[in-house]
N, C-alpha and C positions, 0 to 999 in steps of 0.2 A: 438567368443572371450569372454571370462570371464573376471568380471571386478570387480577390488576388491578397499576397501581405508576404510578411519577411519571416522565412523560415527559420535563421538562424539569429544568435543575439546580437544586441544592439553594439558597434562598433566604436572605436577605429578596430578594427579587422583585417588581415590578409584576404579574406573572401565574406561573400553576404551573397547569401541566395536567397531568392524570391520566388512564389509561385504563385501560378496564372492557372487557374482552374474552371472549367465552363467550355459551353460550344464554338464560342468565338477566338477561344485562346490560341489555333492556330492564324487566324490571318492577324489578332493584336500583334502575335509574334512577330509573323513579317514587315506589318507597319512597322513596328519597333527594331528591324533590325536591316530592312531593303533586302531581304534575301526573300525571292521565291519557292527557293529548294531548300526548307529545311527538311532533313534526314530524321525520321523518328529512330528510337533508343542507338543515336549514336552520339558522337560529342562534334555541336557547328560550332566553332569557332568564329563570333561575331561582334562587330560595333555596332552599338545600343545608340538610338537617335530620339527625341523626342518628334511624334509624327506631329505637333505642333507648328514647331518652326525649323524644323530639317535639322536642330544643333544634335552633336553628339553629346550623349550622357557619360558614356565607360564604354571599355570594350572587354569582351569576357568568351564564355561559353553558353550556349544556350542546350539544355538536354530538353527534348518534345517527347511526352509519350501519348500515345492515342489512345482513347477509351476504347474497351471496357479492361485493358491492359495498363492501367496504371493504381497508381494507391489509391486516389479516388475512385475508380473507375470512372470519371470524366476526361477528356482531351486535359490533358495538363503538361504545362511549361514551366521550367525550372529557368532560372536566369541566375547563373553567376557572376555577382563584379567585385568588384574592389571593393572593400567593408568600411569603408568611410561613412561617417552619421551624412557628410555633402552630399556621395554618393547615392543611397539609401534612400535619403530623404525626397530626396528630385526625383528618383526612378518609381517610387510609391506616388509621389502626385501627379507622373505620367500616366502611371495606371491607372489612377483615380479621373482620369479626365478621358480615357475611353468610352466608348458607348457598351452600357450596360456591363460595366464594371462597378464594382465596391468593395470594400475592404472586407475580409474576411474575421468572424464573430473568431472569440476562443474555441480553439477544438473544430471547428466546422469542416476542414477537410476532414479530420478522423470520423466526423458524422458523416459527412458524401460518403466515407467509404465503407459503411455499415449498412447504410441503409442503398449501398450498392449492390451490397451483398461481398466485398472484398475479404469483412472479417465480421465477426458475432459481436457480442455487446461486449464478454468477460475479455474478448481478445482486444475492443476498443480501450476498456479501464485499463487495460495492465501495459497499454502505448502511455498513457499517463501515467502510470507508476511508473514505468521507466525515465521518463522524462525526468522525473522529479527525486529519483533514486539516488541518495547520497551514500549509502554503503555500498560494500558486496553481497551484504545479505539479502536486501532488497533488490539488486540486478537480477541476481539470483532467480529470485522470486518472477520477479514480472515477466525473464523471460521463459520459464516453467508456462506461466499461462498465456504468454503470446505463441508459445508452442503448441498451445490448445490440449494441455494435459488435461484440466477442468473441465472444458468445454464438452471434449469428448467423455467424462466419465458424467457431467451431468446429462449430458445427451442418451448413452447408453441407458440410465435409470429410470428418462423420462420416456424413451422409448418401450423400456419392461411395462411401465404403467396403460403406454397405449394401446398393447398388444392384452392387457389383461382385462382393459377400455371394451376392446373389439368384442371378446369373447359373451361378456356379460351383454352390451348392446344384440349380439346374435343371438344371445337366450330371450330379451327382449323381445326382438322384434320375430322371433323365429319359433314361440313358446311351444305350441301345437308338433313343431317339426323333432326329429327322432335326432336332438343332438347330443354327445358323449355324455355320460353321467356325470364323470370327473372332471368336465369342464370349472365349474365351481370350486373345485377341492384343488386343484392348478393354480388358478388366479389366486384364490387364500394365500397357497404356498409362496407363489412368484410377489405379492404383495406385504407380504410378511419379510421378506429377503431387504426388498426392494425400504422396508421401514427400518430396518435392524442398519442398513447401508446411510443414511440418511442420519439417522441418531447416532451413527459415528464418526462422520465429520461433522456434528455439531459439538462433540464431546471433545476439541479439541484445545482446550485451554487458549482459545482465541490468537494461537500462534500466530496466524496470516496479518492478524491486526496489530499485532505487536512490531511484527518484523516491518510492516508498511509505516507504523507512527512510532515505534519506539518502545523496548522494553524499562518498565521505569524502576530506579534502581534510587534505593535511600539508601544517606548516612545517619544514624545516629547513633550515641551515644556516650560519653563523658562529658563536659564541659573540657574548654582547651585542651582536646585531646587534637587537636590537626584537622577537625572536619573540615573547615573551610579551606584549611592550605588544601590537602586532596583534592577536594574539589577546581579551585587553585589549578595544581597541578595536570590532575585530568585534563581539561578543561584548556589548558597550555592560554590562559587568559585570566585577570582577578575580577571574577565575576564577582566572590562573595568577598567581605571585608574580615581581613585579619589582625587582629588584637589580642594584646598578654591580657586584658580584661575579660572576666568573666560573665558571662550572658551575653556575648557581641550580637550573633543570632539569634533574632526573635521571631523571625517571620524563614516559610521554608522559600529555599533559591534556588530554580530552578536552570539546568543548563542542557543544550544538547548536543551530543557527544557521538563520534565512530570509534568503539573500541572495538580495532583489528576485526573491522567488518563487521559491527553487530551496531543497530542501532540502537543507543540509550539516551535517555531522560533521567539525566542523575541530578538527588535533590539533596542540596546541605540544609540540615536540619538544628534546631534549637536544642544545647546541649540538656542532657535530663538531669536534674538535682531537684533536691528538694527549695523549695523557694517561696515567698511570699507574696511576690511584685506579681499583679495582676497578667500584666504584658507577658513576661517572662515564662507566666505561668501558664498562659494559653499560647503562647509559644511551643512548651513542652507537648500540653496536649497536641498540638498541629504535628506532630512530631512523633508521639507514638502511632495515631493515626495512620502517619505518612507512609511507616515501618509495617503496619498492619496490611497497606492496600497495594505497595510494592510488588513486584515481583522475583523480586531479590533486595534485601536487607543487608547493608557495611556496618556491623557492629564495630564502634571505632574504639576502642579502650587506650587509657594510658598506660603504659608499660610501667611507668616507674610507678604508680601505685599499686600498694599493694593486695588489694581487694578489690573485686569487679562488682559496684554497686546492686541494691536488690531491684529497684525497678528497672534496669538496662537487663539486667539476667530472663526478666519474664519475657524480655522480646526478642529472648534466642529461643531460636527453632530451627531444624533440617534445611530449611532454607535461607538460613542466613552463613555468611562469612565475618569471621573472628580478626579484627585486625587489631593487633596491639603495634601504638604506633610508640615513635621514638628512643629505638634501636638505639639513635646513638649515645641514651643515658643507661638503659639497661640490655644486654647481652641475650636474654631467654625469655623464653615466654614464663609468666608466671604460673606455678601448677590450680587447675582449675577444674572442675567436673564435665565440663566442654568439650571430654575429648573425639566423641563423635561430630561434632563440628569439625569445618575445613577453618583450621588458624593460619594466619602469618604475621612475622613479626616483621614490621616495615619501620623506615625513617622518613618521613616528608622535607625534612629539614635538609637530609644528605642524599634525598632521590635512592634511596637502597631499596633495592625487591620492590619497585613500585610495577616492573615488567612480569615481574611474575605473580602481583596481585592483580594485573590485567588479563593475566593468563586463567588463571584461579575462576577471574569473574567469567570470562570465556567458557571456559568448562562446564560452569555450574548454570550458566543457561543455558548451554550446548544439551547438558546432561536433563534438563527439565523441563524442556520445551521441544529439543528435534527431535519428531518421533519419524517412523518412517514412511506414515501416510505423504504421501505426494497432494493430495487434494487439501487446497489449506483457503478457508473461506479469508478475505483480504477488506472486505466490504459491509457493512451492516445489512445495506440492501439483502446482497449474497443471505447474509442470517435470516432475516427475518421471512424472505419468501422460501430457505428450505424450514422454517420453523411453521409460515403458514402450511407447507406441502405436506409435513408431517399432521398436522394437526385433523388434515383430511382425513388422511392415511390412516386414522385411528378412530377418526367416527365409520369410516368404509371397515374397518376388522371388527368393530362394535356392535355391527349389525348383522344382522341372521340375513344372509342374502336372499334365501329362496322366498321370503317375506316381504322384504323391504329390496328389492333387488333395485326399483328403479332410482331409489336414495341414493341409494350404493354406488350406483353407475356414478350420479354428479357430484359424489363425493372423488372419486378418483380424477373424473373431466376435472374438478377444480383443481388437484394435486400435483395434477400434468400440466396446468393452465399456469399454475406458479413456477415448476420448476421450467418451463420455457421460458417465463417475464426473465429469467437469468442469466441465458445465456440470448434473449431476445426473438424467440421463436414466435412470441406472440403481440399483440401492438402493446409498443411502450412507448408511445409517445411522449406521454406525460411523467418520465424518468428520462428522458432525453438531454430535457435541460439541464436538469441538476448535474448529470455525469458529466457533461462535455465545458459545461464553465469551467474548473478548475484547470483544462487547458490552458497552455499560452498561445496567443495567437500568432498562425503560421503551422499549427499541428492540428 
């Protein structure tokens, strides 16, 4: 079956391309274009006809690559026209009225080209991470592992385990034979390494996840202290409602934000005071909460007061930022026991130092999340199968091999068995689905 759809977004458009994937794609092509000689990877410059009633659709380019030399590795044709929804529209229900044509599922070329063998599982998700990449930080990212940095170091590791697979399997089946003594005391070593490696990109304060969905970042703290305008502001839209009334916030607002390349989930939060109103008051609680579960905390203070209330104080710590808002009533920060905290004294009112409490916030994730490890897990999947591998990896060290040697063996086959499902080494068919939905279709 040949599988055709619109690769790029839906128009009016200067350009819209289309792709024709399957064994038939080269002679649909010529129906659809009266050209015998198309030229593969060059550019034919052609009119689009419907082979229905001989009318012309557009005239465009058409790019032909032939398998096993394209992204699918199937015969696949590109059609470029005019990005008109008329256009578009009509050249999709030409295709659709070919023989042994159909519209292509979300993600389904990025599957032909996996289970082509073009690219591995981790380098198919991270053509979807890309896709969907609205920072720098996350381009970043997805293209690290469409570079196959992961790929190749989980390869590497699950290789160690195979090679340490072999050795134990030859004292198996080889018991009687005059093999090295140290055979056993190697694999220990190389399997030990090989766990110490593994338990350290799990220890990674789930950076990959964060930079993929967003590091989430609270306000709270005084009542009318400007949370909501900052937010507001951030935010460069009035997500949350701003009022001289006190408790306007009762519930947390959630928005999501690119600061200078980082992505955040920043929440306005319910000012804390002492209070009686029900609402208000599980407001509050939502809201230390909120501060507790963050990964970075906006302690927002009023400036012109003079005292920094006691339950705002309990929820400073090393990872929050001190902001004392409204500069333009008072001059200074007020003196405070905070001085290991990062402060700044801002105005929301006059936009003052709002660039350099963006900077501040910059920093202070920068400084507590990018370490140097290059291998940064992006996916739950990713967790969970290096957390079953590990899990092997430590009933195989638990055991007395020259006892239990044959346990031992299918403790590592399963260790190796998961960290293959990862980069797809082994059948994953029933993880196939789930990956390639969140595609749009045409990818």
């Amino acid at each position: 079956m040949n599988i055709f759809a619109l690769s790029t977004g839906r128009g009016p458009s200067g350009i819209a391309i289309l792709r024709l994937s399957g064994k038939d794609s080269l002679q649909i092509s010529k129906l659809i274009t009266k050209e015998n000689d198309i030229k593969s990877k060059e550019v034919n410059i052609c009119k689009f006809y419907n082979p229905g009633n001989g009318k012309m659709i557009d005239e465009g380019l058409l790019l032909w690559s032939p398998g096993p030399n394209s992204y699918t590795g199937e015969d696949l044709a590109e059609f470029h026209t005019h990005g008109s929804n008329a256009v578009v529209s009509y050249f999709l229900r030409v295709l659709g009225e070919q023989e042994n044509c159909r519209l292509a599922e979300p993600g389904e070329f990025t599957k032909l080209a996996f289970q082509n063998n073009k690219m591995d599982l981790l380098e198919a998700e991270s053509i979807g991470d890309l896709i969907h990449a609205e920072t720098e930080l996350q381009r970043q990212q997805a293209i690290k592992l469409i570079q196959g940095n992961a790929s190749n170091y989980y390869n590497s590791i699950r290789e160690k385990l195979i090679k340490s697979l072999s050795y134990i399997e030859a004292k198996i089946d080889f018991a009687e034979d005059d093999l090295p003594e140290n055979v056993l005391n190697k694999v220990q070593t190389s399997i030990k390494q090989v766990h110490k490696d593994i338990k350290q990109i799990l220890e990674d304060q789930r950076i990959g996840e964060k930079i993929r969905d967003g590091f989430r970042i609270s306000i709270v703290g005084d009542v009318n202290a400007g949370k909501s305008s900052l937010l507001n502001l951030l935010s460069k839209r009035e997500a949350a409602i701003v009022s001289e009334q006190e408790g306007t916030t009762r519930d947390v607002i959630e928005t999501y934000l690119n600061i200078d390349g980082y992505p955040v989930i920043l929440a306005d939060t319910a000012g804390i005071r002492k209070v009686k109103n029900k609402i208000e008051k599980e407001g509050i609680k939502r809201a230390i909460k909120k501060a507790k579960d963050s990964d970075l905390t906006l302690i927002m203070i009023d400036a012109s007061k003079k005292t920094i209330n006691k339950d705002i104080k309990k929820l400073i710590n090393k990872d929050c930022i001190l902001i004392f808002n409204k500069s333009d009533l008072k001059k200074k920060i007020q003196k405070n026991e905070f001085k290991k905290n990062d402060q700044i004294l801002i105005s929301v009112l006059k936009n003052k130092n709002i660039e350099k409490l963006i900077k501040k916030i910059k920093d202070k994730l920068s400084k507590k999340f990018m370490k140097s490890n290059n291998i940064l897990i992006t996916r739950e999947r990713h967790r969970a199968k290096l957390n079953a591998a590990l899990k092997e990896i430590e009933r195989f060290l638990m055991k007395d091999q020259t006892k239990e040697i044959e346990t031992a063996a299918e403790d590592l086959r399963l260790a190796t068995r998961h960290l293959g499902s990862i980069v797809g080494k082994v059948d994953v068919e029933e993880i196939l689905g789930a990956i390639f939905q969140d595609f749009c279709i045409g990818k």
